[in-house]
PAVEXPA-475667 format. One line per field, with one value per residue (C-alpha): residue number from 1; y, z, x. Coordinates in steps of 0.5 Angstrom, whole numbers, padded with zeros to 4 digits. Layout:
N
k <- NUM  ...
v <- Y  ...
w <- Z  ...
u <- X  ...
// end
This chain:
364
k <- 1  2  3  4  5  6  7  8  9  10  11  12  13  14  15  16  17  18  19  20  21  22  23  24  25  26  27  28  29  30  31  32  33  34  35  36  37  38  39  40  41  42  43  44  45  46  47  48  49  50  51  52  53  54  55  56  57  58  59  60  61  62  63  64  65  66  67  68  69  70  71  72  73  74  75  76  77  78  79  80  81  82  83  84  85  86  87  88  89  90  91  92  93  94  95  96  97  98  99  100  101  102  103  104  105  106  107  108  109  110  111  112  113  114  115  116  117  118  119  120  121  122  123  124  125  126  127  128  129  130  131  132  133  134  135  136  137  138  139  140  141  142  143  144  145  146  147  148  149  150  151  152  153  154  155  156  157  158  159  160  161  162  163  164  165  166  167  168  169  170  171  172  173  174  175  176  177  178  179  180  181  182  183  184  185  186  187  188  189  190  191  192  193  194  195  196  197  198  199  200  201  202  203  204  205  206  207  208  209  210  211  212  213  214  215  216  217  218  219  220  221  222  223  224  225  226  227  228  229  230  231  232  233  234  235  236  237  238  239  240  241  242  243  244  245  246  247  248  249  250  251  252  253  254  255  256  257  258  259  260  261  262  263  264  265  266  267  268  269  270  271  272  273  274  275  276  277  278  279  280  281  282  283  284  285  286  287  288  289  290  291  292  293  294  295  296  297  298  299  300  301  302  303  304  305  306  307  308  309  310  311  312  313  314  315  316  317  318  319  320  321  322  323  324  325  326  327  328  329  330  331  332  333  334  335  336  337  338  339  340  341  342  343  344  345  346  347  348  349  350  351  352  353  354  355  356  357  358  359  360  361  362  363  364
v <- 0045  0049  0052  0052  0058  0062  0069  0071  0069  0071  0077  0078  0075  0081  0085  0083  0082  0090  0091  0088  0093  0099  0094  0089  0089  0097  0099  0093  0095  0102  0099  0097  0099  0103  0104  0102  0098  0098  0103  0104  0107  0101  0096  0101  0101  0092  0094  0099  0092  0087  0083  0084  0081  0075  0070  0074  0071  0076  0076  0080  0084  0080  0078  0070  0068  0060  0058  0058  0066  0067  0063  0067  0074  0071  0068  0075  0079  0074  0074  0082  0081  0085  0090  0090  0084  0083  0075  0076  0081  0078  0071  0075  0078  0070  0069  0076  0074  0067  0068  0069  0076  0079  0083  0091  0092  0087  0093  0097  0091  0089  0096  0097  0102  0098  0092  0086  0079  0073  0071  0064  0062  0063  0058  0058  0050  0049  0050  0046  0051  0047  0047  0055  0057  0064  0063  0067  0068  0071  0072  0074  0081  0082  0077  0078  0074  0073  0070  0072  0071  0071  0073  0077  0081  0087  0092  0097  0093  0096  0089  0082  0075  0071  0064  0062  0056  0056  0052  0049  0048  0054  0059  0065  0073  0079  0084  0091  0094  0100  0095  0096  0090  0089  0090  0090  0089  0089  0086  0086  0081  0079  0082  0088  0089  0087  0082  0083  0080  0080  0080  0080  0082  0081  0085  0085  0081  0079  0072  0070  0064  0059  0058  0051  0048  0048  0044  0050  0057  0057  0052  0054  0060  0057  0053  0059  0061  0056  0056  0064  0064  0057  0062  0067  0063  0060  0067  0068  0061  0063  0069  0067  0062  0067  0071  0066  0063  0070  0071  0064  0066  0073  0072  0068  0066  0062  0065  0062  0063  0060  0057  0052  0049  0043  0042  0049  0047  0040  0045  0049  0043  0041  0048  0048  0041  0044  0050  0046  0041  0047  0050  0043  0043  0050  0049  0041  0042  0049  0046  0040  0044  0049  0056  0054  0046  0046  0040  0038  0034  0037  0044  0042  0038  0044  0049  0044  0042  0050  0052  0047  0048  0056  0055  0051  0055  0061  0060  0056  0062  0067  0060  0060  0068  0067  0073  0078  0074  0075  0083  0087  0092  0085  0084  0075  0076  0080  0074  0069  0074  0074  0067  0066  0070  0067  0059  0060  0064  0059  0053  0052  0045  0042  0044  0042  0035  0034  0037  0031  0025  0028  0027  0022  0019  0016  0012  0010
w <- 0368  0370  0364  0366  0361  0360  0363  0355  0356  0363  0360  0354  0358  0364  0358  0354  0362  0362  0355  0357  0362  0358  0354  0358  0358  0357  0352  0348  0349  0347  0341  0338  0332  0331  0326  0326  0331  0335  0337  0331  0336  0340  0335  0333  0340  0339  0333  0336  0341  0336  0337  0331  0328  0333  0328  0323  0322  0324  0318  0316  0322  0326  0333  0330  0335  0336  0337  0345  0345  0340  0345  0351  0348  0345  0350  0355  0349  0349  0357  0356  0350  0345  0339  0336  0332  0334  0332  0324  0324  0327  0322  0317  0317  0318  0311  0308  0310  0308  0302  0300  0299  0303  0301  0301  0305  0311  0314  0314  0318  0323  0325  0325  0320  0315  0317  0312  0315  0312  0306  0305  0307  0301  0305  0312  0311  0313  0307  0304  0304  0299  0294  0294  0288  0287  0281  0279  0271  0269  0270  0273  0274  0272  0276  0276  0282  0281  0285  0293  0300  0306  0313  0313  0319  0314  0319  0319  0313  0309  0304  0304  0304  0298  0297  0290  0285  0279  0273  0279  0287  0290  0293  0297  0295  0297  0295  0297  0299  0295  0288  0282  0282  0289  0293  0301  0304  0311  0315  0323  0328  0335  0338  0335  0329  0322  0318  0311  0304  0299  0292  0287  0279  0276  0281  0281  0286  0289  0289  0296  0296  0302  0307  0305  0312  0308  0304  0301  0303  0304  0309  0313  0314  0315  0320  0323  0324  0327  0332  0334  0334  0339  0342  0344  0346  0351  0354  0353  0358  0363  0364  0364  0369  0373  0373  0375  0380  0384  0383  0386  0392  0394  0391  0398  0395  0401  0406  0403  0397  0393  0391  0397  0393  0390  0384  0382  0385  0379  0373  0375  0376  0369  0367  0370  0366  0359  0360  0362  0357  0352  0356  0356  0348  0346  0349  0347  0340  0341  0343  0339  0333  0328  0326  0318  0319  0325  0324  0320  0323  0331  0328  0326  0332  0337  0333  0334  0341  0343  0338  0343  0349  0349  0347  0353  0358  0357  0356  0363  0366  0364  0367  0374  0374  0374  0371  0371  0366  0361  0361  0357  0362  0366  0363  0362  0356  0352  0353  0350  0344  0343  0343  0338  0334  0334  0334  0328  0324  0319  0320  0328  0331  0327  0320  0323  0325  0318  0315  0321  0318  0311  0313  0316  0311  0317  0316  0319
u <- 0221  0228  0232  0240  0241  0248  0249  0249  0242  0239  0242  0237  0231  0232  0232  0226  0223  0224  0221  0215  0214  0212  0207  0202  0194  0192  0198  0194  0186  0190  0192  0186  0183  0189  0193  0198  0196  0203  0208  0214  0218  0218  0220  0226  0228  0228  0232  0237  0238  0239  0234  0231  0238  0239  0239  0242  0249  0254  0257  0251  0253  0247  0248  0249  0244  0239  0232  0233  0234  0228  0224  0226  0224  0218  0215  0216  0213  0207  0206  0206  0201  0206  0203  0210  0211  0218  0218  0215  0221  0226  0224  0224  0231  0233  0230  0233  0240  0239  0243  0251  0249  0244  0238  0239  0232  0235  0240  0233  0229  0234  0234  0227  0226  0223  0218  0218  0213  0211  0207  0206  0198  0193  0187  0185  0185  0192  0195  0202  0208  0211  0205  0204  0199  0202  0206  0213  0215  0220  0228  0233  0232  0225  0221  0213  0209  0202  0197  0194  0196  0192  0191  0198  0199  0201  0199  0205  0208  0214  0214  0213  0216  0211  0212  0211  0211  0216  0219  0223  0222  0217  0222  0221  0220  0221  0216  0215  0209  0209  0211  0206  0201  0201  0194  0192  0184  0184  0180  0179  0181  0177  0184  0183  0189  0188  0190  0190  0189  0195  0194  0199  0198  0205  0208  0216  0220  0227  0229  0231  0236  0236  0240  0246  0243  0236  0233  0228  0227  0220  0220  0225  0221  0215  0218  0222  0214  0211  0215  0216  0208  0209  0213  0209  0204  0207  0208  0200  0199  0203  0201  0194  0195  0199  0193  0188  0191  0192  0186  0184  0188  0183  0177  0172  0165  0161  0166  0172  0178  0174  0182  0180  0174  0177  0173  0177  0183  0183  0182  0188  0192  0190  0192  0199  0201  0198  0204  0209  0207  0208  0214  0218  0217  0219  0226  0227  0226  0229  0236  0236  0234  0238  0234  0234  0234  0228  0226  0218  0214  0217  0214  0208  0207  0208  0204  0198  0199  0201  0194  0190  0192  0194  0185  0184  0188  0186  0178  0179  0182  0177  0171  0175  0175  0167  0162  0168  0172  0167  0168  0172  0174  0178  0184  0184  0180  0185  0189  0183  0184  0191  0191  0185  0189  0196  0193  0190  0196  0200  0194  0190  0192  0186  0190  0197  0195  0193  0199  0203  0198  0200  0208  0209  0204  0200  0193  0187
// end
C-alpha cells in the first residue's frame, strides 16, 4: 500500500525514523528487567518534540494533530522495538486535555516530565469498557475510587487514567501514583518489562470530562488505545518480515539460497499479505476517523486482525530463520515477545472478537 502523505507528514515519520536509530533490538534486551525498563530521557526528548502532545489540541498548546501522525510514529517505534511508551503518553495527554479545562498534570505529560497511562482492563477476558467494576463515590472535589485495575504498564508511571462506574454513565479518572489508597503488584512479561496490578481502596481521583465529539470518555480512550497498540504492531511485522526476508537471500542450505525453495517462498508470501493487510487497515480507519470519535466496531476489528496476524508473522519469521531463530542472542525473537505482548494488552483477537459479536449483536 502506498501513502501519499503531506510534507508536515514526511517530516514527522524522517524524525520518528531518526529516533528509532538510538533504539532497536540491543537497546531493548539492555532494557530487560530493568527498572524502569526505559530511558526517561528519551521520552522527554519525545516531548521537547511534541509528539506526546500531537493530539493535544492547540488550544491546549498541543501540536492539534489526527490519527494518520499517531500512526506514522508508532508504527517507526514498533519497527525499533521502543521501550518508551511513546503512545500511552501521547493517548493519554488526549484524555487530559479532553475537557474545557485541562488537568493541571497534562503540561508535565506533553513535556515528558510526568508519565500517566491508561487504567481500564480488570480481566484478561476482554473486558466491556463501559461496564467497569471499579466503583467511584463521593462528590466534586472529594472523589474516592475503589476497586482494581490489571495488566497496567505502570513501569515509570507518575499516575494513572481509571475507568470507573458511578451513579451515571462510567467516566474516566485521574489518580496519581502516590495518592493515598493506591497499590501497585508487578508482575514480569515474556518481553522483559513489568505489568502491574493496580488496587485501588477509596483513593482520591479528578474527574476527566469527555471531549463534545465523544459520546463517553472511557471509550474514546479505550478506542484511542486499541489503535495505538495496532500501530505499533504493525512496526513489529514489518520489521520482522524485513528481517527474514535478508535473511532468506543469504542464507544457502544444499548449496542454494534457501530464499530459492518454494515451500519458503509460499510462506513469505503469506507474510507479506498479513502486513499489508494490517498497514492498509491502520491508515483506512485512520483517515476516515476522528481521534475522540474512532469509530467501535473498526477499533475492535483491527485490534483482532493486527493481535492475530502480528503472532502469526512473527512466529513464521523465527520458523524461516530455522534453529537460530529459536535463540536469544538473534534478534527475531524480541519481535516474537513484543508482539505477544502488545497483542494481549486491552483484550487479544480472541477477546476482541467477542466483544464485535457483542456490538453488532451478531448470532450463531
Amino acid at each position: 500500500m502506498d501513502l501519499h502523505l503531506t510534507s508536515e507528514q514526511t517530516l514527522l515519520r524522517d524524525s520518528a525514523v531518526k529516533f528509532i536509530q538510538a533504539a532497536g533490538p540491543k537497546v531493548a534486551r539492555a532494557f530487560r528487567e530493568q527498572d524502569p525498563s526505559f530511558a526517561p530521557e528519551r521520552l522527554r526528548w519525545a516531548g521537547e518534540v511534541g509528539w506526546l502532545g500531537m493530539l493535544v489540541p492547540t488550544s491546549a498548546d498541543g501540536l492539534g494533530l489526527g490519527l494518520t501522525e499517531l500512526a506514522l510514529l508508532l508504527e517507526q517505534a514498533g519497527r525499533g522495538l521502543v521501550c518508551e511508551p511513546i503512545g500511552f503518553a501521547a493517548i493519554s495527554a488526549a484524555a487530559l486535555a479532553q475537557g474545557g479545562t485541562p488537568h493541571p498534570v497534562l503540561e508535565r505529560v506533553m513535556t515528558g516530565r510526568a508519565l500517566v497511562v491508561p487504567a481500564l482492563e480488570e480481566s484478561g477476558y476482554g473486558d466491556d469498557p463501559l461496564s467497569p467494576r471499579t466503583q467511584m463515590v463521593g462528590e466534586a472535589g472529594a472523589l474516592r475510587l475503589t476497586g482494581q485495575k490489571t495488566f497496567v504498564c505502570a513501569d515509570g508511571a507518575d499516575g494513572f487514567l481509571v475507568s470507573a462506574s458511578g451513579p451515571d454513565e462510567p467516566a474516566l479518572y485521574y489518580v496519581a501514583r502516590n495518592a493515598r489508597g493506591c497499590s501497585l503488584t508487578t508482575t514480569q512479561t515474556v518481553e522483559g518489562r513489568k505489568l502491574a496490578t493496580l488496587g485501588l481502596a477509596q483513593a482520591p481521583a479528578d474527574l476527566i470530562p469527555p471531549h463534545p465529539s465523544s459520546r463517553n470518555a472511557v471509550e474514546a480512550l479505550y478506542n484511542l488505545a486499541l489503535m495505538a497498540l495496532s500501530c505499533e504492531l504493525l512496526g513489529v511485522m514489518e520489521r520482522a518480515q524485513e528481517i527474514t526476508l535478508d535473511y532468506l537471500r543469504i542464507r544457502k542450505q544444499f548449496g542454494k539460497l534457501i530464499g530459492s525453495f518454494q515451500a519458503l517462498q509460499h510462506q513469505a508470501v503469506n507474510i507479506y499479505v498479513c502486513v499489508e493487510a494490517i498497514r492498509s487497515l491502520v491508515f483506512q480507519i485512520a483517515a476516515h476517523n476522528e481521534v475522540f470519535d474512532i469509530d467501535p466496531a473498526m477499533a475492535i476489528a483491527l485490534k483482532a486482525k493486527a493481535s492475530e496476524d502480528a503472532l502469526f508473522v512473527t512466529e513464521a519469521c523465527i520458523q524461516l530463520h530455522g534453529a537460530i531463530g529459536f535463540t536469544d542472542e538473534h534478534d527475531i525473537g524480541l519481535y516474537l515477545k513484543r508482539a505477544m505482548l502488545l497483542s494481549s494488552l486491552f483484550g487479544n483477537a480472541a477477546a476482541q472478537r467477542r466483544r464485535y459479536v457483542a456490538l453488532a449483536n451478531i448470532t450463531a
